[in-house]
N, C-alpha and C positions, 0 to 999 in steps of 0.2 A: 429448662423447665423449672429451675429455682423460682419461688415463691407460688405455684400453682397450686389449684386446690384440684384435688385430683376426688375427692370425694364419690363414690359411685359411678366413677369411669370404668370405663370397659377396655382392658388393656391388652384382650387376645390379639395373638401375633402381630401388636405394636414392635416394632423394630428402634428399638431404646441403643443399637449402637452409640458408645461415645456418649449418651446425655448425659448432662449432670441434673439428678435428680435432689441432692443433699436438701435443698430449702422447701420441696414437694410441701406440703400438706396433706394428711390426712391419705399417704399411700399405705397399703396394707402388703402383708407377705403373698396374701393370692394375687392382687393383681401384678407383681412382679413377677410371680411364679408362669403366669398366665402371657407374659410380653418375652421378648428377646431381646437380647441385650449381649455385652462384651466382656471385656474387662476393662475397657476404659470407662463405663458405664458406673458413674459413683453414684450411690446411695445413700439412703441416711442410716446411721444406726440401728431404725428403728427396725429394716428391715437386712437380710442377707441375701447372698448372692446365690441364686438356683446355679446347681448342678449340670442341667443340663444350657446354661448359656456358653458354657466351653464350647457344642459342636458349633456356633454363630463366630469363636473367635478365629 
C-alpha cells in the first residue's frame, strides 16, 4: 500500500496483516487504531502501533 492516499478511508476492521504502509499518504492514528494489523505491519512514523494489534499477532 506504499504510495496510496488513504485520505478519508474507512479502515474499520481492515485486516493490515504484513502491509507495508510506510509511503501511505495522509494515514492518521484513528484509522490505524480503527484496522488490524501485526507486527510485521510497517507504518510510517507518523503514526504508532495500537496496542490492541498483539491479540491479531
Amino acid at each position: 500500500m506504499r504510495g496510496a492516499d488513504l485520505i478519508g478511508a474507512d479502515l474499520r476492521d481492515t485486516d493490515l496483516t504484513d502491509a507495508d504502509l510506510t509511503g501511505a499518504f495522509f494515514l492518521t492514528q484513528p484509522q490505524v487504531n480503527a484496522a488490524r494489523g501485526s507486527a510485521g505491519t510497517r507504518l510510517p512514523g507518523s503514526v504508532t502501533r495500537p496496542g490492541h494489534w498483539t491479540a491479531w499477532v
